[in-house]
C-alpha positions in Angstrom: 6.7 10.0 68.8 9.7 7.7 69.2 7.8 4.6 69.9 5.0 5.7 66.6 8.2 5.4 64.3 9.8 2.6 65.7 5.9 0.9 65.1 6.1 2.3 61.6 9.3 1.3 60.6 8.5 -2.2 61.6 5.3 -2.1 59.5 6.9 -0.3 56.3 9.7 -3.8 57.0 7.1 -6.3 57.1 5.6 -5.0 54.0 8.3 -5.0 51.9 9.3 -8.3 53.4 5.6 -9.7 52.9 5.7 -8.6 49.2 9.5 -10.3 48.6 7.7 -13.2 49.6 5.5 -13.4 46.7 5.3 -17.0 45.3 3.5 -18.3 42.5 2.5 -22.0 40.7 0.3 -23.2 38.5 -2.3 -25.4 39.9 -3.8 -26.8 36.4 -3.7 -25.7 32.8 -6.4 -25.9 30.2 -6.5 -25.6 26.5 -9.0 -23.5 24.9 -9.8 -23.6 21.2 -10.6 -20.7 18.8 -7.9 -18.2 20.1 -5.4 -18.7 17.1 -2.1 -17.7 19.2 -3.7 -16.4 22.9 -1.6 -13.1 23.3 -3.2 -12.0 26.8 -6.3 -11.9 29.6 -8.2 -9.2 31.0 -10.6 -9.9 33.5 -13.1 -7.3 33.9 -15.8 -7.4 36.4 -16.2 -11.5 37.1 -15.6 -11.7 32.8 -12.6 -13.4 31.0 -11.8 -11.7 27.4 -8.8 -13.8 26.3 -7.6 -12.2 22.9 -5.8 -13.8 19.9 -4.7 -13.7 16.5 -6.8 -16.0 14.7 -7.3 -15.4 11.2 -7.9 -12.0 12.4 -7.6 -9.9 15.6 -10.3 -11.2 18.0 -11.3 -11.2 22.0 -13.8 -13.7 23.2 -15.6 -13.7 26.4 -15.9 -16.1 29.2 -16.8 -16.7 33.1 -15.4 -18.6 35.8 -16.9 -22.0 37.2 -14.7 -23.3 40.0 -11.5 -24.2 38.7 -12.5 -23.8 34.8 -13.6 -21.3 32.4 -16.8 -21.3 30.6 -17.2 -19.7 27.1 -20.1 -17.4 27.0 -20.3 -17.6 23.5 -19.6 -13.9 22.5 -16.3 -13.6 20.3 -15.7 -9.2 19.5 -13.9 -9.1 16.1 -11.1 -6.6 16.1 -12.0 -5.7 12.4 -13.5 -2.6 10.7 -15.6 -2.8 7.9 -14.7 -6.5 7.1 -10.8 -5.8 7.4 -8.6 -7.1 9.9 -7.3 -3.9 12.0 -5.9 -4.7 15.1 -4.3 -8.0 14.0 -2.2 -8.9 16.5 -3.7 -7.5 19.8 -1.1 -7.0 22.8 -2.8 -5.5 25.5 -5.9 -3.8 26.5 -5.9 -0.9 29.1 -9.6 -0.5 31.0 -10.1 1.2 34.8 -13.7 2.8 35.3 -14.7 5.8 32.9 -11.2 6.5 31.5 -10.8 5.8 27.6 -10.0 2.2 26.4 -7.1 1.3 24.6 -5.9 -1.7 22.8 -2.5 -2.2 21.7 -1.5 -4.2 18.1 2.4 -4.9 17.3 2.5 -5.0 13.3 5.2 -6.9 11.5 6.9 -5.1 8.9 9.0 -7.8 7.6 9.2 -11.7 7.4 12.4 -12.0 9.6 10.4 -10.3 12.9 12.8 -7.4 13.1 11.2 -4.4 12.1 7.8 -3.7 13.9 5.1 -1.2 13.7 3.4 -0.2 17.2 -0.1 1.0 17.3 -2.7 1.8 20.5 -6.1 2.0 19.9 -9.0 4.2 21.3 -12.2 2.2 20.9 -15.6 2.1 22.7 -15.3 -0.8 24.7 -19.1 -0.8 25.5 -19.9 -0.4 21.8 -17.6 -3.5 20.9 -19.0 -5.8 23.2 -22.6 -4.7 21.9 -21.9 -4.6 18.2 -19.2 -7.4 18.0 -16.6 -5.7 15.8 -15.0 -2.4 16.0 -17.4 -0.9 13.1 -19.1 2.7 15.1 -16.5 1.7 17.9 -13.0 2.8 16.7 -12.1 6.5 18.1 -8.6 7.0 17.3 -5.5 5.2 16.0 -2.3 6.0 17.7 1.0 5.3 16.4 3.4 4.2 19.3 6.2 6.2 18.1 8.1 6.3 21.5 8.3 3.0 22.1 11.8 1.4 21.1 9.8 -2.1 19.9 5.8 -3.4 20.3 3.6 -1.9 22.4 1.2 -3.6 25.2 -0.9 -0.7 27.4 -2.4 -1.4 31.3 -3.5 1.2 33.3 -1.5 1.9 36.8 -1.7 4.5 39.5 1.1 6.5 40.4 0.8 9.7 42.3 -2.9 9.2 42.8 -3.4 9.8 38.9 -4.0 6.3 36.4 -1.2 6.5 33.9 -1.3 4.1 30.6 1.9 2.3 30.8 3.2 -0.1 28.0 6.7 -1.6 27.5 8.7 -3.0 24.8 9.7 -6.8 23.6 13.4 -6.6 22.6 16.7 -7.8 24.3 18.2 -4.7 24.8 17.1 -1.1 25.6 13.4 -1.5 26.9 11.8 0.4 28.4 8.0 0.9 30.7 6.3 4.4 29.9 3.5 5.8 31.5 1.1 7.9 29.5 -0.9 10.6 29.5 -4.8 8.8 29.3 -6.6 11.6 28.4 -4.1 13.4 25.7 -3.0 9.6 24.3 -6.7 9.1 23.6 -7.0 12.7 20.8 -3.1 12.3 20.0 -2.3 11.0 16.4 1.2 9.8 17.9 3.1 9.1 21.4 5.6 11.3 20.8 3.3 14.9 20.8 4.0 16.7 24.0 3.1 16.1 27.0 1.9 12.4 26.2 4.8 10.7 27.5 4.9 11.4 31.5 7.6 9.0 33.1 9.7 6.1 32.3 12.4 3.8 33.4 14.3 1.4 31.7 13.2 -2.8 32.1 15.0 -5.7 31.5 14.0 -7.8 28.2 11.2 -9.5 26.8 8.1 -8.2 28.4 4.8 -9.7 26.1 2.3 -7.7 28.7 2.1 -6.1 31.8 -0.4 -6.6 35.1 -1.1 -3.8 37.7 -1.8 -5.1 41.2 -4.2 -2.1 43.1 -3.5 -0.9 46.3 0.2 -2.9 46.6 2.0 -0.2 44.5 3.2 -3.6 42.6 3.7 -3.6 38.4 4.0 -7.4 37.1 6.3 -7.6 33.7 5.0 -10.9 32.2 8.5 -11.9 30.3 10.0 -14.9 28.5 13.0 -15.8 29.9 14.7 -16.1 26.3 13.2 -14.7 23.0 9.2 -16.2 22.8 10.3 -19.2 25.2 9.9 -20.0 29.2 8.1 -18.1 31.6 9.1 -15.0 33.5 7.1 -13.3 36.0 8.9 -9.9 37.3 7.0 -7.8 39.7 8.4 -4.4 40.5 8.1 -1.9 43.0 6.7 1.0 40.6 7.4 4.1 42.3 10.7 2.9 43.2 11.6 2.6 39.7 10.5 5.5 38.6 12.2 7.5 40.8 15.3 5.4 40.4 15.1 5.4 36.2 15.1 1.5 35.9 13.4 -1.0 37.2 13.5 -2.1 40.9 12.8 -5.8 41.5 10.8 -7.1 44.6 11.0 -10.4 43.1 11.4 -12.6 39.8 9.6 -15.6 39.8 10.6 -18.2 36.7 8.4 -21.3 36.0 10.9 -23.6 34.5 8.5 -26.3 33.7 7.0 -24.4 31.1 8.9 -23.6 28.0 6.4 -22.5 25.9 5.4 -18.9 25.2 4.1 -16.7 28.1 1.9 -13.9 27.0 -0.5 -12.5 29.6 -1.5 -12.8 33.3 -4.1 -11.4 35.5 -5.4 -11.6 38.9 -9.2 -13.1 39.6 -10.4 -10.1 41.7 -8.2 -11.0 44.5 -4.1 -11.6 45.4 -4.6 -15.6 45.6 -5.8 -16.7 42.0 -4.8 -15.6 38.4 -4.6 -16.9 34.9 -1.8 -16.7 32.9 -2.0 -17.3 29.0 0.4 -19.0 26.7 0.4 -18.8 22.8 0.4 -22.7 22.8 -2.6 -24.5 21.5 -2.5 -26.5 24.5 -2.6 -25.3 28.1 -2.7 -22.4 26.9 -4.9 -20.8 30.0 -3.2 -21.5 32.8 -4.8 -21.0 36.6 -2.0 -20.3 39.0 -1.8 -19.5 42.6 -0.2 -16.3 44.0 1.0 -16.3 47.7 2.3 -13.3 49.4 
């Protein structure tokens, strides 16, 4: 028994050393047209959907081809009837048969300091058929418990997929995991039982990435408000149980001093993509080591 827990201990220390280890460049950037500002990635089942804010809400669709992405030619309009809805999209929560949610953070006024947060049921199946959220739009869900924006990704804690989002603001944000299945018939985030667990972040967070099976939440930040690159990935459970977040590593990349707004793994831990609002080089392959 002694010599299983010494074994164990070792293991549980060269885990948590493997994972402060985590490292991360960019290899080459690319620009892609047609996006407006990019404002996140997905990559679902060996397809890109990089999402923007043209001249109104939209995702298009791409696959991979060695080191570049190919457009597939299928754009998804995030309008209804004609009318721009989700304008500007901020995150999009899928994992296997659970609802799908977008996220849009509205601007109330011209200065940027009052903001409206929404999440959006939709049938994801239906938009990539139809092209537009017309038949495809399920529910709209203010974000009233967020403090500013919203940006949903599904995680796993306690064997159970949450939705967690985060806010965009320099002081006071938070990451909060909700309810899937009572966020999906709610009319706001604040009805009972919606709002599960959360823990208090540190600023800027424009999306967040969940890494299966390495318990590992990535806050994709800007070091300053909209500029340079911050990549912050956090121990979940740990911060959770602690109330605010605990830090396995912050990674900056101070050649960049654009605006970071999304990352995603390819299917693996070794390359992702991360997505600036810039017109150029605004999908960016990177390496991850761990």
């Amino acid at each position: 028994m002694k010599t299983f827990t010494i074994l164990l201990s070792c293991f549980l220390l060269a885990m948590t050393s493997h994972q402060a280890n985590v490292d991360m460049h960019i290899t080459h950037a690319l620009s892609i047209d047609s996006l407006g500002a990019c404002q996140g990635v997905s990559f679902q089942k060996d397809r890109l959907f990089l999402y923007g804010d043209r001249e109104v809400g939209m995702i298009r669709e791409y696959t991979l081809a060695g080191d570049s992405i190919v457009y597939t030619n299928k754009e998804y309009r995030l309008t209804l009837h004609d009318t721009d809805v989700i304008n500007h999209p901020t995150g999009i929560a899928i994992h296997d048969k659970l609802p799908v949610f977008i996220g849009n953070s509205i601007r109330l006024n011209t200065a940027g300091t009052q903001w409206k947060a929404v999440i959006y049921s939709v049938n994801w199946e239906g938009l990539l058929k139809t092209g537009t959220l017309d038949g495809n739009l399920l529910n709209t869900i203010e974000d009233d418990a967020c403090i500013q924006g919203t940006r949903p990704e599904y995680v796993q804690y306690n064997n159970k997929w949450y939705v967690a989002t985060a806010d965009y603001g320099g002081k006071a944000n938070e990451v909060r995991l909700y309810d899937p299945a009572l966020l999906a018939k709610a009319k706001k985030t604040s009805e009972k039982g919606i709002l599960v667990k959360k823990f208090t972040c540190s600023p800027w967070v424009q999306n967040l990435h969940w890494i299966p099976g390495k318990n590992i939440l990535v806050l994709i930040q800007n070091q300053v408000e909209g500029r340079k690159w911050r990549f912050t990935f956090l121990d979940l459970e740990k911060s959770l149980a602690a109330g605010t977040e605990q830090e396995i590593k912050v990674i900056d990349i101070n050649e960049r001093p654009d605006e970071l707004e999304g990352f995603t793994l390819l299917g693996n831990t070794m390359k992702g993509i991360a997505a600036s609002s810039s017109r150029k080089d605004n999908a960016n392959m990177m390496e991850v080591r761990w």
